[in-house]
N, C-alpha and C positions, 0 to 999 in steps of 0.2 A: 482400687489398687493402681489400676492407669495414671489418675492423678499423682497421686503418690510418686511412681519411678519416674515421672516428667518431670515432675518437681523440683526430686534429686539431681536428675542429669542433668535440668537447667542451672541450677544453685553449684554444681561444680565444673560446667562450663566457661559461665563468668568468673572463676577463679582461674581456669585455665585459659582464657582469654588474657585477663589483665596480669598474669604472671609470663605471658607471652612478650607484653607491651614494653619491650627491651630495644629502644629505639640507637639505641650506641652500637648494639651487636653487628649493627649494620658497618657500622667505622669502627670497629675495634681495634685492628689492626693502627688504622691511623691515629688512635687515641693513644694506647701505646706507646706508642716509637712515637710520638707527637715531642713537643718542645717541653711539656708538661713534667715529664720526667729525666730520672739522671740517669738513663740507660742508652745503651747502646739497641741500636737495631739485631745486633747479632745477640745479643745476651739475651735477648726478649727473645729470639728464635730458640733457642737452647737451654737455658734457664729460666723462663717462664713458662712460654708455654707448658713443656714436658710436664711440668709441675700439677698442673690441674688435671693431665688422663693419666697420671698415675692415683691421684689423689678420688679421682672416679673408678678406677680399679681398685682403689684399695677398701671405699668405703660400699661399692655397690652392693654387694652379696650381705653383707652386716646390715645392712638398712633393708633389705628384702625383709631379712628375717626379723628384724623390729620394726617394721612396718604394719607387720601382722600381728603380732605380740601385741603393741601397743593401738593395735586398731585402729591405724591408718591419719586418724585425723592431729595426733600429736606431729605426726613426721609432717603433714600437709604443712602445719601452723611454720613448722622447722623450716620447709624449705624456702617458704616467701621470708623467713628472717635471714636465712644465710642470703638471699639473694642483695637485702637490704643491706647487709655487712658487706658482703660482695662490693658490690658496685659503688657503697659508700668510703669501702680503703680508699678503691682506685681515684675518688673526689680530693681526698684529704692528702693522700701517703703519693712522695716522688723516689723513694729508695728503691731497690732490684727487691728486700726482704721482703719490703709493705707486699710489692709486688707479686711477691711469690707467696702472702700467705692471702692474698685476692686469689691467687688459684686456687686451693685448697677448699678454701670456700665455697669458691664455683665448683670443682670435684663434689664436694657433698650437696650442690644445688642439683647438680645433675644426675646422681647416684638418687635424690630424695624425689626425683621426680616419677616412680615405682609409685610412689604411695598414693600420685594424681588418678595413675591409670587405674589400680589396683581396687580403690576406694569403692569406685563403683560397684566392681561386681559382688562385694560383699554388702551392698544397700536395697539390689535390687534381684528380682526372679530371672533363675538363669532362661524364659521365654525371651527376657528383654536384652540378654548379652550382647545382638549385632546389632541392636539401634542404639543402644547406650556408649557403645564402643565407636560408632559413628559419630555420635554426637563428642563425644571429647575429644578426639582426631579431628573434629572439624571446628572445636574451638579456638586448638592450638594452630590449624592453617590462618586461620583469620586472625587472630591475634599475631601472627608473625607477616602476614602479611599489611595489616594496618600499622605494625611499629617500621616495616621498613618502608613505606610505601610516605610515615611521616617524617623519619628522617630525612628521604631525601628531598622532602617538600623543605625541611628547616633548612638544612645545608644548602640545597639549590637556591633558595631566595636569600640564602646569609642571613637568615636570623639568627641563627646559633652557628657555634663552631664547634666542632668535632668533640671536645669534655664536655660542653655544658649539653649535650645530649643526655649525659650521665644521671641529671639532674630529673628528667621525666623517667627515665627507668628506674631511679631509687623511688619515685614518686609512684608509681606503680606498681611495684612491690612493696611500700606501705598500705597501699589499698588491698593488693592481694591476702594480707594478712590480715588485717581486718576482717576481709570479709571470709577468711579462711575459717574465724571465732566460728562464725554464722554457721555452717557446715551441719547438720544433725551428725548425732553419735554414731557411731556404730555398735553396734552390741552381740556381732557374733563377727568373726573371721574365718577364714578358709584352713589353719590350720592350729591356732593356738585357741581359739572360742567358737568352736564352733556350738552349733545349737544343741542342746540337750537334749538325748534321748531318755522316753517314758518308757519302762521296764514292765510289761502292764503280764501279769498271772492271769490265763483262764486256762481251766481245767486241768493244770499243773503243766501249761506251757507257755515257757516264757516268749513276748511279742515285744519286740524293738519297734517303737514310730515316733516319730517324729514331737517333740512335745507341744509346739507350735498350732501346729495339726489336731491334736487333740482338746487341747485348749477351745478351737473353733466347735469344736461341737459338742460343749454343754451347752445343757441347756433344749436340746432337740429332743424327741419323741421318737419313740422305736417307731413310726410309722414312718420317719424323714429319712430319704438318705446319706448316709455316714460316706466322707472320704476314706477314713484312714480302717489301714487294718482290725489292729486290735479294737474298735468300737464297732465295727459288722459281727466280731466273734463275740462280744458282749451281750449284741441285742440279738442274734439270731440261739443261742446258747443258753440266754437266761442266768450264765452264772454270776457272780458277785466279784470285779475287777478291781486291784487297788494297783494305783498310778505311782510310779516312784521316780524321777530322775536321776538319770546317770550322768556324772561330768564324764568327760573328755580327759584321761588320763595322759601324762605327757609319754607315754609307750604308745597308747595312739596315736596319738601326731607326729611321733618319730615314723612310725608304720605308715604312716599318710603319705609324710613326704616321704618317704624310701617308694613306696607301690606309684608315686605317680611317677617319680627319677626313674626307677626303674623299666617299667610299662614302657618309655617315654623312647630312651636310651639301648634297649635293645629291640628295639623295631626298627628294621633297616631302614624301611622307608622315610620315619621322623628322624632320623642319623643322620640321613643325606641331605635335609631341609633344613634341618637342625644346624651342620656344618654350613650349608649355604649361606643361612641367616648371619650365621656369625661373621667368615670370611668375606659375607658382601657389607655388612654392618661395619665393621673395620676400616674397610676401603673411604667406607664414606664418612666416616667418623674423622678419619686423618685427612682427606681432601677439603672438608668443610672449614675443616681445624686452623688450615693453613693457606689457605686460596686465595685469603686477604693478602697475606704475606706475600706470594707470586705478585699480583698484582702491583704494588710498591716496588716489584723488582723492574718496572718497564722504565724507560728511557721515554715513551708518548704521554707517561700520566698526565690526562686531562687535568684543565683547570677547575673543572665542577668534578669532583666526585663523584660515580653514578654507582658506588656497592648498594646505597638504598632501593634504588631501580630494577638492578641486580637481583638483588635479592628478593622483591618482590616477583619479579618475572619466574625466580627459581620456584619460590613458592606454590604460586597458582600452577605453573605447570607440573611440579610434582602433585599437586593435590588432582588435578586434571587426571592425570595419567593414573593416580591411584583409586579413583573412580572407575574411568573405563578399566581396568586392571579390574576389580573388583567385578563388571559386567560381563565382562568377556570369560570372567573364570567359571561363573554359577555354571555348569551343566556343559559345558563347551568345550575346555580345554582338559587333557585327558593329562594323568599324572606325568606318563613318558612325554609328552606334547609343553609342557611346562618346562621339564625339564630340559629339554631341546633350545627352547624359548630363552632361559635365562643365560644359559652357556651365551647364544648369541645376542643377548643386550649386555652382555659381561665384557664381551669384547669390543661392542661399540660404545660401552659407558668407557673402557680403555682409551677409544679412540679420540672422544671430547676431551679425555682429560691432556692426551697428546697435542690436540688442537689447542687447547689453552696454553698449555706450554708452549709449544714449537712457534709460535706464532709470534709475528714479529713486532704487533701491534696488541694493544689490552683492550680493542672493542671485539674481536675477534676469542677472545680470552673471556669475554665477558659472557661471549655465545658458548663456547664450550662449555662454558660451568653450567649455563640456563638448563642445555639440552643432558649435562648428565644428569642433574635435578631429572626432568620428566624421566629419562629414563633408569635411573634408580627409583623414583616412586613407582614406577609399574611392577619394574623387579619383586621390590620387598614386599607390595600389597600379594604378588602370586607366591611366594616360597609361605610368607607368614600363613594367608590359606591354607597349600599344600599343608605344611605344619599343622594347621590347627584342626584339622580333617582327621591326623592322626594320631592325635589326643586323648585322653580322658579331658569331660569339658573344665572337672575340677582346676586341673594341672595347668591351666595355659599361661596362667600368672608365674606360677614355679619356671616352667621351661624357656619361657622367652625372655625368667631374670638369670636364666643360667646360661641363657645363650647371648644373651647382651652381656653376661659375665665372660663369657668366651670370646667375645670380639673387641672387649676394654683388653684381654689380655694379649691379642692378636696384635691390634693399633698399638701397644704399649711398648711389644717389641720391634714394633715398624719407627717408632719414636727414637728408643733406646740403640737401634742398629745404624740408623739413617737421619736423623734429627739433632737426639743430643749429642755433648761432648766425649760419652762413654764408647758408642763408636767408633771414632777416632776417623771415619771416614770424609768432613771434611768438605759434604756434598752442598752445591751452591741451591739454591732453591729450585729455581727451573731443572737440575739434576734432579731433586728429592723427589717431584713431583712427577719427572719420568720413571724413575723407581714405583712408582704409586699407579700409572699407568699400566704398566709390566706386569704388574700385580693383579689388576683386574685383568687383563688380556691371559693372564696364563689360570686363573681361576675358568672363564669360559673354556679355555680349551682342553682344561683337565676334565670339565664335568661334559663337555658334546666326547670327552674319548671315553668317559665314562657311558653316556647314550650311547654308544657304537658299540661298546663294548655288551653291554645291554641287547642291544638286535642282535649282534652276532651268538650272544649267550641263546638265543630266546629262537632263533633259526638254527642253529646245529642241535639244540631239545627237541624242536618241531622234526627238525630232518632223521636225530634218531629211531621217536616213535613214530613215524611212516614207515622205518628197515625193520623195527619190530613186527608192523601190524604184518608187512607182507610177506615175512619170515613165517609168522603163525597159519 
């Protein structure tokens, strides 16, 4: 069985490596607004962009739920083909339309990437969840750090220029689909197939187990020990058991997902993590989104281009900081202590992004971005824990697409108020991106007034019952 889930999580690592290997993403921006096309720099801020995080809001939550349905590996096969269409408009097509239906298609690359994460845990034993879950997080670091790390090797020596990057990412997402075929099936899921329960009769009571499970132990001798319930009532009883399976009616799986939404949703404690994920998830969804764009706005743009360096740097130190974040959590940091924590990386993730703005020069801009990177990946590695602590283990997939559903809608209105033309505000880029500052700055100080408020709750309770006890 060890062999087995190694197997798997290798066999979808190398997919999630090489659908990483998006060596443009590094120069997007400048591909774009490049000569390449018949757009203006500002239509491209306003009429493109918007286009793909609406298009990721719109398709996320749909493709959750036929992700699961369809068992994961149809949507896999899907999302390395949208990426192949993706990336091959932007080769072919110079109009604003081509353009905007290349976003569309990136929205559904992005909204399809549920079914990379997702895949696994219905392949393999929930014993293996935090090593398989590490291994596909750490495909996708290194696959984003080797596509940027060759871009800026092609750009720095001028072997290519900024499009014909396009050419190794459409190239790689051929591969990824390919090897996407290769993938084993899946044959049960988390809420639309799940595994059939045997209905087993002894002594006119009926026993639910697992049929999997039962399966395992024909064949065995009432001398051997039995895992599962109903076969210990069988051989200790004597009586005569007949095995029936029960499908999964769609009342149950409505009941599934309702009891883990629910469970989930009224725990205070997953509320507040829950919201965290989102409103930090957003932040960095729309700085990512757009940083390229700042960047283009300097007056120093060097002559070599260094987003690939960039970005490579961002990388490793997020991946860095979501490590020690993961060490420092096990046993150590206490739920109010986190809390505390993130309020204050919330506000200094604010202050990098001020520095990249404010600043007069884009090497300086190039540091702020690096340093939100680490310090957003320590962020999200501690809240998604916190979170996952307070789970049913089933649900983690349902909450974190409903909570990434929640912060596609956050960014979407940070887009729609501050970005596009719907607005009507107008704001220059280094503008937007103080807006976008402001936003993590007052996120931390909403949730350290929330910790104070927390102590103070938790010391006038204490102070009561000590007037109690001396009164009695």
């Amino acid at each position: 069985m060890a062999a087995s889930w190694l197997k798997i999580s290798c066999l979808l690592c190398v997919f999630g490596f090489l659908r990483e290997l998006r060596p443009s993403e590094s120069y997007h921006a400048e591909i774009i607004m490049g000569e390449w096309y018949n757009v203006t720099p500002d239509q491209v801020i306003r009429q493109v962009y918007p286009i793909g995080t609406y298009s990721y809001l719109a398709l996320l939550f749909i493709v959750f739920l036929i992700t699961d349905f369809l068992r994961y590996k149809p949507l896999i096969i899907a999302n390395a083909l949208a990426g192949i269409i993706c990336w091959g408009l932007l080769i072919w097509i110079k109009s604003l339309l081509g353009m905007q239906i290349a976003e569309v298609f990136y929205g559904f690359y992005q909204a399809a990437e549920v079914a990379y994460y997702t895949y696994i845990y219905a392949k393999v034993d929930k014993q293996y969840y935090p090593r398989v879950t590490s291994h596909t997080r750490a495909a996708m670091f290194v696959g984003k750090l080797v596509a940027s790390s060759l871009a800026q090797l092609m750009i720095g020596m001028e072997w290519m220029n900024f499009k014909e990057l396009l050419y190794i990412t459409v190239s790689c997402q051929v591969l990824a689909l390919f090897w996407a075929f290769g993938l084993p099936k899946v044959e049960s899921s988390l809420y639309f197939h799940q595994k059939p329960k045997l209905r087993v009769e002894s002594d006119n009571q009926p026993i639910e187990t697992n049929a999997v499970e039962v399966e395992a132990t024909k064949g065995t001798t009432a001398s051997q020990p039995i895992e599962t319930n109903a076969a210990e009532v069988e051989a200790t009883k004597g009586t005569t058991a007949q095995g029936q399976e029960t499908p999964q009616s769609s009342g149950n799986n409505v009941h599934t997902l309702w009891s883990h939404f629910h469970n989930a949703y009224t725990n205070p404690i997953a509320l507040q993590w829950s919201l965290w994920y989102a409103v930090g998830l957003a932040g960095y969804l729309q700085i990512t989104n757009y940083m390229q764009v700042l960047w283009k706005s300097f007056d120093d743009e060097p002559e070599i281009v260094w987003n690939g360096a960039v970005d490579a740097a961002f990388t490793a130190l997020a991946a860095l900081s979501s490590l020690l974040a993961g060490y420092l959590h096990v046993g150590r940091l206490k739920s109010r202590t986190s809390l505390l924590s993130l309020a204050f990386l919330s506000v200094l993730e604010g202050g990098c992004v001020l520095l990249s703005t404010w600043t007069s020069t884009v090497y300086m801009s190039y540091l702020g971005y690096v340093l939100f990177g680490g310090l957003y990946g320590f962020s999200i590695t501690v809240a998604s824990a916190e979170l996952a602590s307070c789970l049913l283990e089933d649900s983690f997939a349902l909450i974190f697409g409903i909570n990434t559903f929640l912060a596609l809608i956050i960014q979407s209105l940070l887009t729609l108020v501050v970005v596009s033309e719907t607005g009507n505000l107008n704001l220059t880029t280094p503008e937007q991106f103080t807006v976008y500052a402001y936003y993590l700055i007052g996120i931390g100080v909403l949730y350290f007034t929330g910790f104070m408020i927390q102590i103070v709750w938790k010391l006038a309770r204490k102070s009561s019952n000590s007037n109690k006890i001396n009164l009695n």
